[in-house]
C-alpha positions as CSV (number, residue, x, y, z in Angstrom):
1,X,100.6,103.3,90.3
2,X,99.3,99.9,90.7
3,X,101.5,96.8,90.8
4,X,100.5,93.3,89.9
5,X,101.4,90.4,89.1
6,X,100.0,88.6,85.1
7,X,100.7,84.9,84.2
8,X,102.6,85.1,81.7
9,X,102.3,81.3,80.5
10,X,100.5,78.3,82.1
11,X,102.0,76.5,85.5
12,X,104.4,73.8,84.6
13,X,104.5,70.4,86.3
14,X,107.3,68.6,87.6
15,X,108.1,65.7,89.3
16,X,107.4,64.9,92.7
17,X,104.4,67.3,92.3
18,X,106.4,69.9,91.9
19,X,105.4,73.5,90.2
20,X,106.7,76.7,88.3
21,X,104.9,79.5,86.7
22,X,105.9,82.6,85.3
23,X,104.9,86.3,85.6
24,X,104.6,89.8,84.5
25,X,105.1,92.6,86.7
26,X,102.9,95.0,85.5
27,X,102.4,98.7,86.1
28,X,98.6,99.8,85.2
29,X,98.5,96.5,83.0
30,X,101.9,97.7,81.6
31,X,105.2,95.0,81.9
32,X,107.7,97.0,83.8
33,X,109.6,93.2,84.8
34,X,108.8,89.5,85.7
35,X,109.1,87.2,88.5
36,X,109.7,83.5,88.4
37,X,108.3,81.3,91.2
38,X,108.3,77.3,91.9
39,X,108.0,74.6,94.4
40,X,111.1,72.3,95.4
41,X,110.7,68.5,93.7
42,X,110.2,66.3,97.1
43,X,109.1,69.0,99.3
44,X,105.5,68.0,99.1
45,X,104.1,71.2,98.2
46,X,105.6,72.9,101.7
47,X,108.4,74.9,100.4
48,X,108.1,77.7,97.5
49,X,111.0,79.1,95.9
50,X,111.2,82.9,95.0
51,X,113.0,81.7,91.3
52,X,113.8,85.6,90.3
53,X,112.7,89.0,90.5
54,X,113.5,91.2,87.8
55,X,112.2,95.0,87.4
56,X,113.4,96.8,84.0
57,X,115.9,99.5,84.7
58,X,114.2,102.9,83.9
59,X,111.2,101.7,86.8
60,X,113.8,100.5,89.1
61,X,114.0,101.8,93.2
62,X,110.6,102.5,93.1
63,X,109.1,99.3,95.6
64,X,108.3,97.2,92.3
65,X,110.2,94.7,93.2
66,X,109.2,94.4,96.7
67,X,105.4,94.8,96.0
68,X,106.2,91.8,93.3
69,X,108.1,89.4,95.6
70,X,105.5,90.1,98.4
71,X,103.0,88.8,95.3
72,X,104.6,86.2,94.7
73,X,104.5,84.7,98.2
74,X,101.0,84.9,98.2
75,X,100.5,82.6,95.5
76,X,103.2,80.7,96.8
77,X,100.4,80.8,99.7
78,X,97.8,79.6,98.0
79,X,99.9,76.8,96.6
80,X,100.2,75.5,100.2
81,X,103.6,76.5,101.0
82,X,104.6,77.3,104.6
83,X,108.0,78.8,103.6
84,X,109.9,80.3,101.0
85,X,113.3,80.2,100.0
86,X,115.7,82.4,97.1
87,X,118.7,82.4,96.4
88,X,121.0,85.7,95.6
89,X,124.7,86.1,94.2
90,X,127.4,88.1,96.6
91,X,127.5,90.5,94.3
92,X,123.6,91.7,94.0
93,X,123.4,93.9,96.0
94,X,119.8,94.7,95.1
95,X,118.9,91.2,95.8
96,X,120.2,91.3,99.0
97,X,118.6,94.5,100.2
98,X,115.3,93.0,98.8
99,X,115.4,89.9,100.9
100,X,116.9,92.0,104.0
101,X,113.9,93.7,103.6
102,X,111.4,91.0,103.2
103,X,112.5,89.1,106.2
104,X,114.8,86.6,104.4
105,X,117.6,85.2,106.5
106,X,120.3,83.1,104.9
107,X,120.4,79.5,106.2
108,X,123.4,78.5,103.9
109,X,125.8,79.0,101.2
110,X,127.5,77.8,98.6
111,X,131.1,78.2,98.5
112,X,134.3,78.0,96.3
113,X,138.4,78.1,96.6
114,X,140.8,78.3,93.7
115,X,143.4,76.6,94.6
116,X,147.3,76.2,94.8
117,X,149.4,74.9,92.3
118,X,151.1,72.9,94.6
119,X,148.8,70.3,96.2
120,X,149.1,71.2,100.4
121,X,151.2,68.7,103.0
122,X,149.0,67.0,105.6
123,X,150.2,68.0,109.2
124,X,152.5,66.0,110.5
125,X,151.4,62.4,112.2
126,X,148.4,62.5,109.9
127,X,148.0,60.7,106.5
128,X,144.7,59.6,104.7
129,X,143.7,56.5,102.6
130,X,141.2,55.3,100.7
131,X,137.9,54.0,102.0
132,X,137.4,50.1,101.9
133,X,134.4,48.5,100.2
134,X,133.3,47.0,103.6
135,X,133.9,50.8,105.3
136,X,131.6,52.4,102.6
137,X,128.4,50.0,103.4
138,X,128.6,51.1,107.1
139,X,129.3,54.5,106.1
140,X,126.7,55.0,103.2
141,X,123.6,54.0,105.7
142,X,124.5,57.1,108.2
143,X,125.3,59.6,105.5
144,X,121.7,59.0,103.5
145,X,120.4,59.1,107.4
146,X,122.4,62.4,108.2
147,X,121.4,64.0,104.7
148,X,117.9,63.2,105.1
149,X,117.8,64.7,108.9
150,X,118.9,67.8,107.3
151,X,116.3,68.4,105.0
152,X,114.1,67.7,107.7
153,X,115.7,70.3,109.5
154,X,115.0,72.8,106.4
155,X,111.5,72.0,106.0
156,X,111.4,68.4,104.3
157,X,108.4,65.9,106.0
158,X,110.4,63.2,107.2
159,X,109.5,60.6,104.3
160,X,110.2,62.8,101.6
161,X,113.1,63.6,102.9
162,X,114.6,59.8,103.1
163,X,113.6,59.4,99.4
164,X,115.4,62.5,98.1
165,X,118.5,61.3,100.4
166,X,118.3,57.9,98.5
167,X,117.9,59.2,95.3
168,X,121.0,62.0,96.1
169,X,123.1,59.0,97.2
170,X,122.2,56.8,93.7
171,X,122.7,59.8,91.4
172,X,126.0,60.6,92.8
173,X,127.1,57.2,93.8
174,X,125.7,55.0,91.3
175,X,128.5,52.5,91.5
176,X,129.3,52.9,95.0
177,X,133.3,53.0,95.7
178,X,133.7,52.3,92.0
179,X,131.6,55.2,90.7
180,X,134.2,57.6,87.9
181,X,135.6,60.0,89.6
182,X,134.2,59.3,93.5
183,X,137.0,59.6,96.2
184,X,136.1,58.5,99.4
185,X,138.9,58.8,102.0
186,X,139.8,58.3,105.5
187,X,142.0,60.5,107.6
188,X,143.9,58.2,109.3
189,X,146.1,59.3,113.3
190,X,148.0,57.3,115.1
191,X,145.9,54.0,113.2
192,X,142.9,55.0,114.1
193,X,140.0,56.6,112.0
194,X,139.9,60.4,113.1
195,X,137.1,61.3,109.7
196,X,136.0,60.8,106.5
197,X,136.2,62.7,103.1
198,X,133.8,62.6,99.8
199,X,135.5,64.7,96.6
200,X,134.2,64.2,93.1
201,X,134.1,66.4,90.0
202,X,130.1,68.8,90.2
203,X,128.5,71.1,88.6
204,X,128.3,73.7,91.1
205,X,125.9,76.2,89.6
206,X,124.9,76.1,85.4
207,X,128.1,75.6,83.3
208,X,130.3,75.8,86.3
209,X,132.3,72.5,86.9
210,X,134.5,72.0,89.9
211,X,136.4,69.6,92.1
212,X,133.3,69.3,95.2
213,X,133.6,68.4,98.8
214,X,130.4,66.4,99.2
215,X,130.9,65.0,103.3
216,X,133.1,65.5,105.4
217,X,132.9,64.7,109.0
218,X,135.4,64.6,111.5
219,X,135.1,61.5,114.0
220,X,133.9,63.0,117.4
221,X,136.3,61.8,119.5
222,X,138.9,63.8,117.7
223,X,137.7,67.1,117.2
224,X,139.1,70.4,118.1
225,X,142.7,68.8,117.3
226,X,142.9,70.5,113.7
227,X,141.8,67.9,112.2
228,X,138.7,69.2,109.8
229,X,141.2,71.3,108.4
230,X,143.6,68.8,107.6
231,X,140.7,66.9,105.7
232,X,140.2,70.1,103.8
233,X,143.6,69.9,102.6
234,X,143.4,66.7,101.7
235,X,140.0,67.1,99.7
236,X,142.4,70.0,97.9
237,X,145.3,67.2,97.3
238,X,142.2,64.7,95.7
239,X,141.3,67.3,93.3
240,X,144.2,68.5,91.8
241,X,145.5,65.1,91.4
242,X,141.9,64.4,89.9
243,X,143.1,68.0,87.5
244,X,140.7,70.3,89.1
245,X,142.0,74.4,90.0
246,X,138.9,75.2,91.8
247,X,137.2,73.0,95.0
248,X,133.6,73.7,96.2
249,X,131.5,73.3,98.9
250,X,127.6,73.8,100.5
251,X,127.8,74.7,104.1
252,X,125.0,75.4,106.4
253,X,125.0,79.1,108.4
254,X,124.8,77.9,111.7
255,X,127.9,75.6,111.8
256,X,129.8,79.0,112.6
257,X,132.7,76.6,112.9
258,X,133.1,74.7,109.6
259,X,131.9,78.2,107.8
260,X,135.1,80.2,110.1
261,X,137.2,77.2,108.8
262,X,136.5,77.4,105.2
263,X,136.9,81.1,105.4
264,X,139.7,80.5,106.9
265,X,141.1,78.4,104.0
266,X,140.4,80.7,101.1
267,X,136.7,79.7,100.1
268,X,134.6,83.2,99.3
269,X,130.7,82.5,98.6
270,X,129.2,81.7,95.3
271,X,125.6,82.2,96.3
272,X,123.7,82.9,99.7
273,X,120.6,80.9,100.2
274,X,117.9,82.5,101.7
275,X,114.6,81.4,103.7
276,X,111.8,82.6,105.1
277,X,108.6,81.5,106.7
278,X,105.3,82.2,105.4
């Protein structure tokens, strides 16, 4: 047996440089499955993503898929990317042995709650209100600054990532505090600031739209208190007033803290997000 990989249509541009291209998996020039493989809009050619791997069921469990993926990051190679990243569902279980296998590790995840019908009660001594116009110019130059560090931190050269950090911020906040359906809150103790909250309607993954927890930071001076999770509840308050059942979230594997909390709360994962350096 002799597994390959076939083009099965020409690469396809996108923007920022960005590319995709399609494949057979063939068996002795025979499909038996295809793989799907891209690089990430404003990643400047440095990151490949690993699209999907698919291996028709009679062939399956027989290292087709692994010799396929391993394929695929060699053209993601010769593309010019240094790392590779997938994406897998809790549920595929195939997906997730593959990746185990490959030397994948999961650097974050997406994750959702359904939620109560009753909207939670903020602890007591803590209530939250609305962020003011002259609050959100202060606090929209750090969060682009704090988005952008983290792509960085994922891969992202430095300039690319303050452009895709704009361009997040104007997409999602087009009309700043006044933008439909944007809630931008502060939790407010004792007077004082002790975080900030960004909920707006999303689409999560293809067709799924929720209520979406987009920051939410708690001030540093008054952490460990309880009081991230009392911003959670209120981000659950925001969108069932706003008529959403279900509240979303991305969260990055290392903060072991934020991902215990939203456990914690009720969130399971949607999809684990996978890297790996090439």
């Amino acid at each position: 047996m002799t597994t390959t990989l076939r083009p099965s249509g020409p690469i396809q541009p996108g923007a920022d440089g960005a590319q995709s291209r399609a494949y057979d998996v063939c068996d002795n020039g025979r499909p038996v499955g295809t793989v799907e493989i891209a690089t990430e809009p404003g990643s400047d050619g440095a990151t490949g993503m690993l699209s999907s791997v698919r291996i028709d069921e009679p062939v399956r469990r027989r290292g087709r898929g692994t010799i396929a993926a391993l394929a695929a990051e060699e053209v993601l190679r010769g593309w010019g990317c240094t790392q590779v990243q997938a994406e897998v569902a809790p549920d595929n279980t195939a997906g997730q042995r593959l990746t185990t296998a490959l030397g994948y590790t999961e650097r974050s995840r997406n994750m959702i709650k359904q939620l109560p019908a009753d909207p939670p009660a903020l602890p007591d001594g803590l209530s939250a209100r609305p962020m003011t116009p002259e609050e959100y110019t202060d606090w929209e130059d750090r969060a682009i600054a704090g988005y952008a560090e983290s792509l960085v931190t994922r891969g992202t050269p430095r300039e690319s990532a303050l452009r895709a950090a704009r361009a997040s911020h104007a997409r999602h906040l087009p009309q700043g505090l006044a933008t439909e359906g944007a809630q931008l809150h502060h939790l407010i103790h004792e007077d004082e600031k002790a975080g900030f909250l960004w909920v707006a309607r999303y689409e999560m993954h293809p067709g799924q739209v929720v209520g979406y927890v987009f920051d939410v930071e708690v001030d540093e001076r008054f952490r460990g208190r309880g009081f991230g999770r009392a911003l959670m509840l209120q981000a659950e308050r925001l969108a069932l007033a706003a008529g959403d059942t279900r509240l979303g979230l991305h969260v990055v594997t290392a903060n072991t803290p934020a991902l215990r909390l939203y456990e914690s709360l009720g969130y399971r994962p949607t999809r684990h997000n996978l890297t790996k350096p090439l």
